[in-house]
Residue frames relative to the residue before (quaternion, step in Angstrom):
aa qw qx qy qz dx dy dz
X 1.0000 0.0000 0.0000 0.0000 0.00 0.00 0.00
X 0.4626 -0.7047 0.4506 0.2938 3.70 -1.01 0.93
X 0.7897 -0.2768 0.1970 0.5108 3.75 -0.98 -0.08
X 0.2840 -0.7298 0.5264 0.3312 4.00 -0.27 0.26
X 0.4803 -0.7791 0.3166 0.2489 3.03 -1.36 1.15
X 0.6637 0.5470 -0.3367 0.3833 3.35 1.04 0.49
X 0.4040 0.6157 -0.4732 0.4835 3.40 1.79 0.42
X 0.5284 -0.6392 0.5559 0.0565 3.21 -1.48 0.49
X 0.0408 -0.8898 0.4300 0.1474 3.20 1.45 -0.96
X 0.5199 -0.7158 0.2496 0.3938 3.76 1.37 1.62
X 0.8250 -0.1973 0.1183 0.5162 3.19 0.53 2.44
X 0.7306 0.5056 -0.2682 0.3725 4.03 0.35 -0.21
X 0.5785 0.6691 -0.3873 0.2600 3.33 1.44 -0.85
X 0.7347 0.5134 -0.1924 0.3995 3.21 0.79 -1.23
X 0.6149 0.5274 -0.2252 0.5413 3.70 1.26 -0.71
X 0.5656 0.5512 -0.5097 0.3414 4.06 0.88 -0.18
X 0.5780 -0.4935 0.5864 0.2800 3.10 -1.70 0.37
X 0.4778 -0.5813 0.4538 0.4772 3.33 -1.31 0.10
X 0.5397 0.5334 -0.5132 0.4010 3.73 1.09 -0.13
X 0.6062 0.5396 -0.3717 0.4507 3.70 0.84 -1.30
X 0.6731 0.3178 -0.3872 0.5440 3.93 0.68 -0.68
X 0.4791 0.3868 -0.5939 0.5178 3.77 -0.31 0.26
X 0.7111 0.5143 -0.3200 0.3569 3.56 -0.45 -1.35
X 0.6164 0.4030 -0.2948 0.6089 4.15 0.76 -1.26
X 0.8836 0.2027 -0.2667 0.3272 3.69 -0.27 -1.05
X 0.4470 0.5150 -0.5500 0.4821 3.44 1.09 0.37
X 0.6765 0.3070 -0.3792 0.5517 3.90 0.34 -0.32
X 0.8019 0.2368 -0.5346 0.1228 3.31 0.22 0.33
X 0.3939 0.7290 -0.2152 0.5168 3.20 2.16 0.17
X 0.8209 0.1193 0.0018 0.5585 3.57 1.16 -0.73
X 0.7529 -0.5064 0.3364 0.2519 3.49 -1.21 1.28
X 0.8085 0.0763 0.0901 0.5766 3.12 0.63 -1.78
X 0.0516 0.8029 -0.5934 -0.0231 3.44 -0.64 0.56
X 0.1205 0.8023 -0.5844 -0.0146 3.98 -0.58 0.43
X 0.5043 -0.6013 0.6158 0.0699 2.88 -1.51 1.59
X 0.0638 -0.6585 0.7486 0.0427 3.36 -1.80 0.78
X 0.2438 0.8732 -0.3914 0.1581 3.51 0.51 1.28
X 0.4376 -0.5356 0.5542 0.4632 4.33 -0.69 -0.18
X 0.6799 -0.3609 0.5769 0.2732 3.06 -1.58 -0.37
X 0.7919 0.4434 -0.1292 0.3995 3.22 -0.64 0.90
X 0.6747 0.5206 -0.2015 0.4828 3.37 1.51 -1.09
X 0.4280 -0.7861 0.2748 0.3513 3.89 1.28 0.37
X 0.3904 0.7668 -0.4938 0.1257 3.44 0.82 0.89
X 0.4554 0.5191 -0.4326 0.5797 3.49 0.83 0.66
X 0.7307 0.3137 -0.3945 0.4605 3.73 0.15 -0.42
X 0.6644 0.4585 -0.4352 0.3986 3.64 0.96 -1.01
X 0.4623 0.6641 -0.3699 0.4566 4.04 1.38 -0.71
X 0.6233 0.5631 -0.2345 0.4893 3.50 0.76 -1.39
X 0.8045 0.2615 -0.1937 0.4969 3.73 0.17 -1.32
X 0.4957 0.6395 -0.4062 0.4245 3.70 1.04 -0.11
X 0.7547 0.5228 -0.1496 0.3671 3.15 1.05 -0.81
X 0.6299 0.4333 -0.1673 0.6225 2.97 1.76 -1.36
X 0.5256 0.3688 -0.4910 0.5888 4.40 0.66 -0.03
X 0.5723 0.5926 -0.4170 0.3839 4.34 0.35 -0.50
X 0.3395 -0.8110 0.4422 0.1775 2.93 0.47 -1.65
X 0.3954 0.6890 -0.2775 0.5403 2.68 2.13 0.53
X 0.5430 -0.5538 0.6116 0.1564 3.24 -1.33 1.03
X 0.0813 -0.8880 0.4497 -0.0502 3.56 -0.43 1.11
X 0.1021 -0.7706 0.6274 0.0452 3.31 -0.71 1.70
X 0.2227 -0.6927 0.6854 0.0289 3.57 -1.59 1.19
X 0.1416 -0.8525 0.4984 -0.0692 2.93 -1.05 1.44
X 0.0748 0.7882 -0.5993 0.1180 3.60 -0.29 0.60
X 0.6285 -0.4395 0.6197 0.1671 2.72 -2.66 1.14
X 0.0579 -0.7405 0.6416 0.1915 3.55 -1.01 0.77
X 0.0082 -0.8735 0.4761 0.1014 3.61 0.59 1.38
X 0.4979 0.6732 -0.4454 0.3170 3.41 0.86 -0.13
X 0.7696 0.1626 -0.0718 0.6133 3.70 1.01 -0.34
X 0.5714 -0.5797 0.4467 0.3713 3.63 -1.28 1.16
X 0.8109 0.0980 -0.0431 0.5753 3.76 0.79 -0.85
X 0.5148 -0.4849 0.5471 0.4478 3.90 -1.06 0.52
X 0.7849 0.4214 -0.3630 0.2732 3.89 -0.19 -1.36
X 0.3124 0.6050 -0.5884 0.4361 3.70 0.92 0.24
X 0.8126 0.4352 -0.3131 0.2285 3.36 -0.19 -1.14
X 0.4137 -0.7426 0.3187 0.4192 3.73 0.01 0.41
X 0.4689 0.6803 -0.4402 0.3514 3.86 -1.07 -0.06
X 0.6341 -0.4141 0.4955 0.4253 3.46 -1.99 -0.21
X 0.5863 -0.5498 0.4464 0.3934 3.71 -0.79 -0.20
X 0.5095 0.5431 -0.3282 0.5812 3.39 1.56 0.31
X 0.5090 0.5465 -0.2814 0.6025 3.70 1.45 -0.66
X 0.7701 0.4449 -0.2277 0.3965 3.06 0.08 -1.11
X 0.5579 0.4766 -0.3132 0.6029 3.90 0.97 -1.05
X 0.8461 0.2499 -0.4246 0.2034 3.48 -0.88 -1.22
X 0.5001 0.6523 -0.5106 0.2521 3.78 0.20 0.81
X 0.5102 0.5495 -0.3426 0.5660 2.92 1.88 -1.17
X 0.8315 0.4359 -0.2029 0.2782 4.13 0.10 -1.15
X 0.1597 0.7720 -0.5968 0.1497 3.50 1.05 1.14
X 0.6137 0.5767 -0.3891 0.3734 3.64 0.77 -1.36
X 0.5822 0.7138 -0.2597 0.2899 3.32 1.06 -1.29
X 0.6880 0.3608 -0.1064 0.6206 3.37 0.68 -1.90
X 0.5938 0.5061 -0.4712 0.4113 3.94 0.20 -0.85
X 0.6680 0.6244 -0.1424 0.3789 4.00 1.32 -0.65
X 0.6645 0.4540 -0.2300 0.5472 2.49 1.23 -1.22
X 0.5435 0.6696 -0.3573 0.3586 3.66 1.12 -0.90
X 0.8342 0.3092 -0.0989 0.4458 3.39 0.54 -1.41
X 0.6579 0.3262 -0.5099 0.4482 3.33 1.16 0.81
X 0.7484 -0.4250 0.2670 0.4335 3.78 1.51 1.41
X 0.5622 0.5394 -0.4525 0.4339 4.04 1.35 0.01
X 0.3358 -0.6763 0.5816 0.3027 3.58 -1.24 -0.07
X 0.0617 -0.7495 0.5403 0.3774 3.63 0.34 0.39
X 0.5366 0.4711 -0.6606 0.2318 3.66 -1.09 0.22
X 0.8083 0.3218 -0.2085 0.4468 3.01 1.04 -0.53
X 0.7298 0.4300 -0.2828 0.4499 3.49 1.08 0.41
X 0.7073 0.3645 -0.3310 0.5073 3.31 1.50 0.09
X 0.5403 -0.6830 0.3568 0.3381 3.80 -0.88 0.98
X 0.2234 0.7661 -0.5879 0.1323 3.51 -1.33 1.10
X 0.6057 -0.4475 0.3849 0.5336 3.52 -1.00 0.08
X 0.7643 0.4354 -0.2375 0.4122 3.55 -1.06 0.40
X 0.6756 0.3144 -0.2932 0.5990 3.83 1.54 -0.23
X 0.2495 0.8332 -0.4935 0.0070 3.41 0.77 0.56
X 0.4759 0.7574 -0.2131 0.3930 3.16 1.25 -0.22
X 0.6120 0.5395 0.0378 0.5770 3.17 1.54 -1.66
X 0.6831 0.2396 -0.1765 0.6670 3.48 0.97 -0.54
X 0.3889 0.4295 -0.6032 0.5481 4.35 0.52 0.34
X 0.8671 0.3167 -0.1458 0.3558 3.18 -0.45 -1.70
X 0.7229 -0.5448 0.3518 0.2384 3.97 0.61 0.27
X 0.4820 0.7332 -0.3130 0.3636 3.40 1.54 -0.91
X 0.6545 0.3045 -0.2950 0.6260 4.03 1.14 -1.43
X 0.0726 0.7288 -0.6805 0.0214 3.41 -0.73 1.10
X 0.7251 0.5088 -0.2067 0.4155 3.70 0.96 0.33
X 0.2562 -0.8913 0.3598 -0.1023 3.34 0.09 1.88
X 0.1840 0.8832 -0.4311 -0.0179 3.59 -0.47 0.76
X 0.0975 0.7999 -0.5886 0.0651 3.47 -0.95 1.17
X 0.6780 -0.4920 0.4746 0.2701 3.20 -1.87 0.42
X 0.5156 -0.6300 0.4579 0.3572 3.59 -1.07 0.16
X 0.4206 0.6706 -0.4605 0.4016 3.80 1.54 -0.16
X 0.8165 0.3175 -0.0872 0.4743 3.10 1.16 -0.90
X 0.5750 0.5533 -0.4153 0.4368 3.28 0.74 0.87
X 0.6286 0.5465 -0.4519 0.3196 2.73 0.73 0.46
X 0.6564 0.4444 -0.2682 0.5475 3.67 -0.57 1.07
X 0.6679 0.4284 -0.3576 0.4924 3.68 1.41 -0.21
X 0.1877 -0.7888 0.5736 0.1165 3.13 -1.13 0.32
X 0.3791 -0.7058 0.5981 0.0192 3.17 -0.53 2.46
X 0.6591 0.3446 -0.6368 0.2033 3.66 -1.86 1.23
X 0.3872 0.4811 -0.7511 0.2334 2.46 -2.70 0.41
X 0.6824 -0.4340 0.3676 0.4592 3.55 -0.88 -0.93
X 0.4208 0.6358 -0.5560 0.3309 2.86 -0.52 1.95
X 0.2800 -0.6939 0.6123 0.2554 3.54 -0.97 0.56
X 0.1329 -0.7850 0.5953 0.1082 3.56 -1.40 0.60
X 0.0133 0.8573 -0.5018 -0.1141 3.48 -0.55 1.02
X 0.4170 -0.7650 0.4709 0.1385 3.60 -0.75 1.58
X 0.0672 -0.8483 0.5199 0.0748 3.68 0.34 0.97
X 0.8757 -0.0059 -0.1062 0.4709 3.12 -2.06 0.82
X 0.0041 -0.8841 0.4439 -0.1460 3.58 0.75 1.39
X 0.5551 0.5235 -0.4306 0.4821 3.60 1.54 -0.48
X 0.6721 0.5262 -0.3818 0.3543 3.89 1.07 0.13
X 0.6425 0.4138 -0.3485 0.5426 3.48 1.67 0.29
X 0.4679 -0.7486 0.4442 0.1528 3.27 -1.40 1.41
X 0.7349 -0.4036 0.1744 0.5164 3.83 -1.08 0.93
X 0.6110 0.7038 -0.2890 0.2187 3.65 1.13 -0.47
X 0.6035 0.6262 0.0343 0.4924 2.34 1.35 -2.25
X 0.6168 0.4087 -0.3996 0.5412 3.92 0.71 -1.05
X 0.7533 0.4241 -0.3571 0.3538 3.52 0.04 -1.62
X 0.3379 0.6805 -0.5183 0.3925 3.90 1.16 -0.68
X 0.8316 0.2493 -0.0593 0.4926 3.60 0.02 -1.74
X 0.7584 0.4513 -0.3821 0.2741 3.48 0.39 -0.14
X 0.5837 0.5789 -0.3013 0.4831 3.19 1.42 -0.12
X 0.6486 0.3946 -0.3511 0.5480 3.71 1.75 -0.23
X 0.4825 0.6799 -0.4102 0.3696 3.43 0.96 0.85
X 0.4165 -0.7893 0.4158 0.1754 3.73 -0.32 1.25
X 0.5847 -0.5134 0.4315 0.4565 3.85 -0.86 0.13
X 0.7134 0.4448 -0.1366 0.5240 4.17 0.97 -1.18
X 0.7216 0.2861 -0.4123 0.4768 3.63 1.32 0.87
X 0.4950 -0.6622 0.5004 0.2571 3.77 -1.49 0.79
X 0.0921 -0.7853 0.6121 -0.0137 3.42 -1.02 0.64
X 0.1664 -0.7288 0.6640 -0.0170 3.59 -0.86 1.50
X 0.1724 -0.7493 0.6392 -0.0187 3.74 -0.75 0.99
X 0.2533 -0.8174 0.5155 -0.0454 3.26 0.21 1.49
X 0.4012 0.5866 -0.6421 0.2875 4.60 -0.57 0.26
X 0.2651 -0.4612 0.8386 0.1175 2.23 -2.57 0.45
X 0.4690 -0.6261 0.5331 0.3222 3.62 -1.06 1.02
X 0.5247 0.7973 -0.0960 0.2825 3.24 1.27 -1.26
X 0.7929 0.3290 0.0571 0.5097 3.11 1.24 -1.44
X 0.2204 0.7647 -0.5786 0.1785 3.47 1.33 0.30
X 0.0065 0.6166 -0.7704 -0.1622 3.72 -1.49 0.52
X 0.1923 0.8443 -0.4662 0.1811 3.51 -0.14 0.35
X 0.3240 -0.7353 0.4479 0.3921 3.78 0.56 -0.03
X 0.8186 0.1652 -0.1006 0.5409 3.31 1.10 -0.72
X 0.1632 -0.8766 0.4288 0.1455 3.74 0.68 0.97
X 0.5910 0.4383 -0.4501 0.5059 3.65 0.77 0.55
X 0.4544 0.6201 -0.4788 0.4240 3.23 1.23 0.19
X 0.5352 0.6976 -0.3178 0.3548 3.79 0.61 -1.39
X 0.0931 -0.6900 0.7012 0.1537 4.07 -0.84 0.93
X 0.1760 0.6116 -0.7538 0.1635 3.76 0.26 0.68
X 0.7893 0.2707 -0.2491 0.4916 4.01 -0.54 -1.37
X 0.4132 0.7135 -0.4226 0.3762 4.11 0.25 -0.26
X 0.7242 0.4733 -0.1095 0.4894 2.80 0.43 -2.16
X 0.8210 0.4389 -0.1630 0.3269 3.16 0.26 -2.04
X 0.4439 0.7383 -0.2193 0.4580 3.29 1.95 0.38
X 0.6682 0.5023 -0.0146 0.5486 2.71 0.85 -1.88
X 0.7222 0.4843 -0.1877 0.4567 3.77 0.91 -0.84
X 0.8642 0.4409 -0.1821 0.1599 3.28 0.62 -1.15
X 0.4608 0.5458 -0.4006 0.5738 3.34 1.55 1.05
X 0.6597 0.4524 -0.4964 0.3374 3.64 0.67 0.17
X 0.5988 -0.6756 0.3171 0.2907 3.07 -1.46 0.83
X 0.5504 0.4840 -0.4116 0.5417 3.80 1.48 0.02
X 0.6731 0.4830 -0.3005 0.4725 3.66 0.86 0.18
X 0.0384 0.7687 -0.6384 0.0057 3.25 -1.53 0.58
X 0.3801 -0.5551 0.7169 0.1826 4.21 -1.26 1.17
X 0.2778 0.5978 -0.7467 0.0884 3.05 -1.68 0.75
X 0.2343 -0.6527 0.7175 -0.0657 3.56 -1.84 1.56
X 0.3994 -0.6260 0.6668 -0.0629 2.79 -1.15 2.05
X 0.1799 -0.7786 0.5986 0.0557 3.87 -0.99 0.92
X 0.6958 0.4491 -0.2692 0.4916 3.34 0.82 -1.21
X 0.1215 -0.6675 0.7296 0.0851 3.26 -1.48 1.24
X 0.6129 -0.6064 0.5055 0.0334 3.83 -1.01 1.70
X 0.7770 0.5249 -0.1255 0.3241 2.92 0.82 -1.28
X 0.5766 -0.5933 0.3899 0.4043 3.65 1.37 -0.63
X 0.7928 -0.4187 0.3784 0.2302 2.90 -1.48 1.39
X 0.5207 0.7095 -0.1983 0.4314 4.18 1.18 -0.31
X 0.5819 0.6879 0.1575 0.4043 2.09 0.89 -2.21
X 0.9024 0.0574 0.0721 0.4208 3.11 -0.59 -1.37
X 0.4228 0.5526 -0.3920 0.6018 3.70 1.81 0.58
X 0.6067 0.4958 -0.3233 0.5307 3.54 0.89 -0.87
X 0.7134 0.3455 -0.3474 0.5010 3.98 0.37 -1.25
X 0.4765 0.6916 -0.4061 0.3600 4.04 0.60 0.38
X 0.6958 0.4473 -0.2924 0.4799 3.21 1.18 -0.69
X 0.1557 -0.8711 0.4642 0.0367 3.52 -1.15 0.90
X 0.6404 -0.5539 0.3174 0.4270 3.38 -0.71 0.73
């Protein structure tokens, strides 16, 4: 079933495009949905509140492309993550959450006894070997930075009874080698099944700046 019409979706319902409504009721109608979108066009926050009107426990996944391996970087593995998970918290904000107190880490033990940190983030270094189900939604951020490996890495630890939002901009590849990147592959490989659905966000939110800057191409 698509977004019910009497949710609100915290203040957003009424303000979506008709792309932004495809995009919500395709995640909630279909397993896998992936987004070919700029910066700016709110598909991470609408992913974010999709999850939190669901009721799903929400893992966020990201490419640390900035380094060959996450453990270079110094810190706890919580150190290390919360650069990668600005989009994340900036989301969580504007659907009314506090993230310190909704996403799991050392120091919120409390929050995670009682149920409150229902929102989980990790790199793909580290996904391998876990095994993701039950009731949760998983959004794979800034996905044109992981390579045909890296996706299948996480997609293969991904049960039949969990949702998955694949979040890229073709556009935005940081990759050293941008033919490297399984962002369009994937979104290839994906976009004829019937538990799946492509959707492209146009509107950039963000301003006339903005969306003149995401114009230029490589």
């Amino acid at each position: 079933m698509p977004l019910p019409k009497d949710n609100l979706l915290f203040g957003f319902a009424e303000m979506l495009t008709d792309e932004q409504k495809e995009y919500v009721d395709s995640i909630f109608d279909n397993q896998l949905t992936i987004v070919n979108a700029a910066a700016g066009t709110g598909k991470t926050t609408l992913a974010t509140a999709c999850a939190k009107v669901l009721e799903r426990d929400l893992i966020y996944i990201f490419s640390p492309v900035e380094e060959k391996a996450l453990g270079y970087t110094p810190g706890t593995v919580e150190e290390k993550e919360m650069k990668y998970v600005v989009p994340l918290k900036d989301a969580l904000l504007e659907i009314g959450e506090i993230p310190d107190r909704v996403i799991q880490c050392e120091g919120n033990e409390d929050n995670m006894k009682n149920g409150n940190a229902w929102v989980k983030t990790m790199s793909h270094v580290f996904a391998r070997g876990t095994n993701i189900k039950g009731n949760k939604l998983v959004i794979i951020d800034e996905v044109q930075n992981f390579t045909r490996g890296e996706i299948k890495k996480v997609l293969t630890r991904i049960h039949s009874d969990v949702k998955v939002v694949m979040i890229g901009h073709d556009g935005q590849i940081d990759l050293k080698d941008r033919s490297k990147s399984g962002f369009l592959p994937y979104l290839e490989h994906f976009k004829d099944e019937k538990y799946a659905q492509v959707c492209n966000l146009t509107v950039n939110f963000r301003g006339e700046l903005a969306q003149h800057a995401d114009k230029l191409t490589w």
